[in-house]
N, C-alpha and C positions, 0 to 999 in steps of 0.2 A: 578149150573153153576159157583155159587163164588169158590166156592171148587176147581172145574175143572183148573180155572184163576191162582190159589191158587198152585195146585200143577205142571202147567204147567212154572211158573213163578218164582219158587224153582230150578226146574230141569234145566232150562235155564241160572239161575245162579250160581249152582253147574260147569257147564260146563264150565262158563266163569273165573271162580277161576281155576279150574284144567286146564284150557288152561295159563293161565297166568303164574302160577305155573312152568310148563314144558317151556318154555320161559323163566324165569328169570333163572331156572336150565340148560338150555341149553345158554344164553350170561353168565351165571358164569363158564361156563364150557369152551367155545370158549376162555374166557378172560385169564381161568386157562391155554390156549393152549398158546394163543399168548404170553404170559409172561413166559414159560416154553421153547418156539422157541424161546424170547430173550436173556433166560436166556443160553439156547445151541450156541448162537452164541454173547456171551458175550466175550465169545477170540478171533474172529473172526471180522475182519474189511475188507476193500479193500483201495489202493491207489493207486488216478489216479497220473502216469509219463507224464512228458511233453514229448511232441515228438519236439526234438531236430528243426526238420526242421520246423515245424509248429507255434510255443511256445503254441500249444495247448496240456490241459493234455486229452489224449484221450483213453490211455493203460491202462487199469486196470490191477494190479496182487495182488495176494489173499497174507494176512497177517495174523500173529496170535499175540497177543499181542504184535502190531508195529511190528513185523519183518514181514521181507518181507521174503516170502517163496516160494520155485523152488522144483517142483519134483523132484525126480531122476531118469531117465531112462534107467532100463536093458535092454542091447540088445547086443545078442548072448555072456550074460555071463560078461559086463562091465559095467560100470556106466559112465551115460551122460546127461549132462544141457545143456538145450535149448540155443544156444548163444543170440537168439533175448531178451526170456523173462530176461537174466541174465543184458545183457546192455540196458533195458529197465529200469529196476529196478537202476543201477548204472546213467540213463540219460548219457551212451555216445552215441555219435554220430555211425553210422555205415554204411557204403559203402561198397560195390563187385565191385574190379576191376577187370574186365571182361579179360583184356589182360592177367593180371599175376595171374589172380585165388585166388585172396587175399582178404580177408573180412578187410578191414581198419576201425579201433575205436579209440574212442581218445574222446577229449572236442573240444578244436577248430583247435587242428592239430590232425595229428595219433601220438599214441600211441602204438598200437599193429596192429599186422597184423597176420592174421590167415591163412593157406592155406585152400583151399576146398579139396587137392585134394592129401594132403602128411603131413608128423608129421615135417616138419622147417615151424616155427613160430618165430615171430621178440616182441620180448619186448624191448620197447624204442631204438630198433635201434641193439639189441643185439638178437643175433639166441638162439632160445630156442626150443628142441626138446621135443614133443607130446609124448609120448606111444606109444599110437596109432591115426591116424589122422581121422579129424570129419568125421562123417555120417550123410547123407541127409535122413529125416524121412516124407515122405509124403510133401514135399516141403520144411521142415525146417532144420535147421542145428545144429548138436547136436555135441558137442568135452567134449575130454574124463572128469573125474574128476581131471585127475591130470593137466591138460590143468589149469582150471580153480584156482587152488592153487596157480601154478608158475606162472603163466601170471596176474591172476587179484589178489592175495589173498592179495596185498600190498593196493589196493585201496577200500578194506571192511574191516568188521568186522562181521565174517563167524564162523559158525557150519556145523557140517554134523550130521543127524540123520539116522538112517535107512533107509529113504524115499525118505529124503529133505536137502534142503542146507538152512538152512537158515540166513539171512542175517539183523544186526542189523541197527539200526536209528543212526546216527551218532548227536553226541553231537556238537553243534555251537555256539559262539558268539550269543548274542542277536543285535537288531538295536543299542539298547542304551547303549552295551556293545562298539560296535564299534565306534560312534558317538564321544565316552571317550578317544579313541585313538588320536595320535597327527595327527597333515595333516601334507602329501604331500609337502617339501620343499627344494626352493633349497640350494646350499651349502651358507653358510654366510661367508665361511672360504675362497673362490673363488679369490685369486687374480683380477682375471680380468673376477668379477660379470658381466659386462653389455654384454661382449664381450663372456664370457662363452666355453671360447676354452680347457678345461677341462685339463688343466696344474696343475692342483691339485689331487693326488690320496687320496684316504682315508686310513688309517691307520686300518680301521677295520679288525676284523683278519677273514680269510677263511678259518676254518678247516674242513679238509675232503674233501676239492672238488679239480678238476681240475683247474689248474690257465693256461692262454692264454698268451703268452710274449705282452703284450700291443705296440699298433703301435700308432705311431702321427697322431692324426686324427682332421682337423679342423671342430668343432663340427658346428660353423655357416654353412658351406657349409654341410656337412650331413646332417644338418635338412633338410636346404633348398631341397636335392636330395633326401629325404624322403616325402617330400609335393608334388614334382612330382607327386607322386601315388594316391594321394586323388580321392577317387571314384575310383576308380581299384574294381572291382566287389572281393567278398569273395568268395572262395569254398574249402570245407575241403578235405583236401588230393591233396591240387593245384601241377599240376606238375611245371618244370620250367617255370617261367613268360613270357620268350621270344616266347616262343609255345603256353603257354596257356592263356596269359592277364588275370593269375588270382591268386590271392594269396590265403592260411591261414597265420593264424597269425604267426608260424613261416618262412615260407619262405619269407617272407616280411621285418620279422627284416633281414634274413641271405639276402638278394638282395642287401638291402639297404647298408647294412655293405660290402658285397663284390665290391662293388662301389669303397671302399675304401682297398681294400687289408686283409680284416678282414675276417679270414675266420672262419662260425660260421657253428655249425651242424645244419641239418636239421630240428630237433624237438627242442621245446620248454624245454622239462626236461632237452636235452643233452645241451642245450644252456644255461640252469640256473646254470651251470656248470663250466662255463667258467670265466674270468678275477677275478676282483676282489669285495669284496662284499661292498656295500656301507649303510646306514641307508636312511629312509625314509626322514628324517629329514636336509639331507647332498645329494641330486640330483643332476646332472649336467645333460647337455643336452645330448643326446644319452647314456644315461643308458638303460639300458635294465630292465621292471620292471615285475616280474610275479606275477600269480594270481590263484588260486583254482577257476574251478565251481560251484556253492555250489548244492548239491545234498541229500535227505533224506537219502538217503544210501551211501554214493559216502565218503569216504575221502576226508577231508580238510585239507591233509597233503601233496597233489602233483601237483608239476602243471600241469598247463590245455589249461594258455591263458599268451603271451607276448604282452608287446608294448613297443615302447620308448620313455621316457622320452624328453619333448622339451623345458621343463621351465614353470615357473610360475602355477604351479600343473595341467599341460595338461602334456597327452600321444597321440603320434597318432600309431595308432595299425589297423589291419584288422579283422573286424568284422560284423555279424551280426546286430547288434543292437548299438544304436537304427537306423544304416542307413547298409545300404547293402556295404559293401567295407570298403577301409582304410577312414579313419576317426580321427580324432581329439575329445579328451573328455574332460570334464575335470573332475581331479578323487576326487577330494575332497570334497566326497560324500560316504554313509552309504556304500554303495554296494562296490566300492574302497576297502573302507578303510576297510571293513570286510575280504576281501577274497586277500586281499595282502599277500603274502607268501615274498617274499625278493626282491633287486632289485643289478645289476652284470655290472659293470663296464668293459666293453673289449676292450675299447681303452682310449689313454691318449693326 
């Protein structure tokens, strides 16, 4: 019977060695899996986009070592990028005007304007023809590759590969790069500081742009027919204000200016354009100040967002955030001072 105990009690722990065995060879095996799937998707990330309207990042698009990557789609023999995932990846804004058949994009005014339904396309304001004009693929909207060259190639930094477009992380300012910048001031050179009727031009030189023949404009009464509008609701691509009670940020500087005989373009690049160019450091009241969106892929080289300048380092501009409508900020803060591009003097 001991014997029996004996060899029953061997065999039972043979089993449990060789079970054990096959289980630790089987989690070394799983672990050799999971680490060999890390190791495949070791180029391979995702990054969520904000969505413009929401300030929630909700869009995921696939990446490969930080670049952001866009198929390419053959169809009947052409190549074509999704517009949605392309200005999803860039975070601009995007609206279908229903009347005109135009897909409007921008930051906080338009920018481009794409047809649904023919090859004239508008860059900042200038006609720009297509090849050939987009196609609707199962609901979405796909324009050709040379669309996307001319019209957007100024606001990335782009490759084409056989497949894919892909689109690099743009290099920025840190907070505490920005921080190190000067603030936001007004002129000290101002004759008639308290009163600030902008009888002083700056000397700064403006090469390369459009200059505006400057009109007399008293700055006290501007502002004040600029505060009129506070709370005036935002809406990107606002028609005229008299029709619609709604501004973006460029139609709001060009209202307020036209009040006064100042006549300014539509958008914000073609209005960075204009008069004369002043230092941060040298502001008068009714400057006009611009600003980059900042965007993982997006150029920090165009503008996006105006406002103007009211004194004592406030702008009041039409915006989103942080309230809905035109608003008053004050800019002498990290975000400001990071994404200021220049600021344009159009009246004196």
């Amino acid at each position: 019977m001991k014997r029996l105990f004996h060899t029953l009690f061997i065999t039972l722990l043979s089993m449990v060695i060789l079970l054990t065995g096959c289980n630790m060879g089987a989690d070394k095996e799983g672990q050799g899996k999971n680490n060999q799937g890390a190791q495949d998707q070791g180029d391979q990330s995702t990054v969520r986009v904000r969505n413009m309207d929401t300030g929630e990042k909700n869009q995921i698009i696939e990446t490969r070592q930080q670049d952001a990557v866009i198929p390419i789609l053959n169809h009947n023999g052409k190549e074509y990028i999704s517009l949605r995932k392309l200005t999803e990846v860039l975070e601009f804004r995007l609206d279908v005007n229903e009347e005109t058949h135009m897909i409007r994009i921008g930051d906080n005014d338009i920018a481009y304007e794409i047809p649904t339904n023919s090859t004239n396309a508008f860059k900042e304001g200038d006609l720009v023809n297509m090849a050939s004009p987009p196609v609707s693929i199962e609901g979405e909207t796909y324009i050709p590759r040379d669309a996307v060259e001319t019209i957007f190639g100024e606001a990335m930094n782009y490759t084409w590969t056989a497949r894919e477009l892909r689109i690099e992380p743009i290099k920025d300012m840190t907070a505490e790069e920005a921080d190190q910048l000067p603030d936001f001031q007004d002129d000290p050179n101002d004759p008639n500081k308290d009163n600030m009727d902008t009888t002083f031009l700056s000397t700064e030189a403006s090469t390369g742009v459009e200059n505006l023949a400057l009109k007399n404009v008293n700055s006290t009464k501007l502002i004040k027919t600029a505060k009129k509008y506070i709370g005036v609701k935002y809406d990107f691509g606002a028609g005229p204000y008299p029709k619609t009670n709604r501004f973006d940020c460029s139609t709001y500087t060009q209202y307020v200016y036209s009040k006064y005989n100042v006549n300014l373009p539509r958008l914000s690049r073609n209005q960075a354009k204009k008069g004369i160019a002043v230092s941060r450091t040298n502001l008068r009241k009714g400057d006009l100040m611009f600003f980059y969106l900042p965007g993982r892929y997006k150029s920090n080289k165009i503008v996006g967002h105006v406002g103007m300048y009211i004194g004592n380092g406030k702008m009041i501009h039409a915006s989103t955030k942080p309230k809905n409508g035109v608003q008053i900020t004050s800019i002498n803060k990290t975000f400001w001072k990071k994404t200021y591009l220049r600021s344009r003097r159009v009246a004196s």
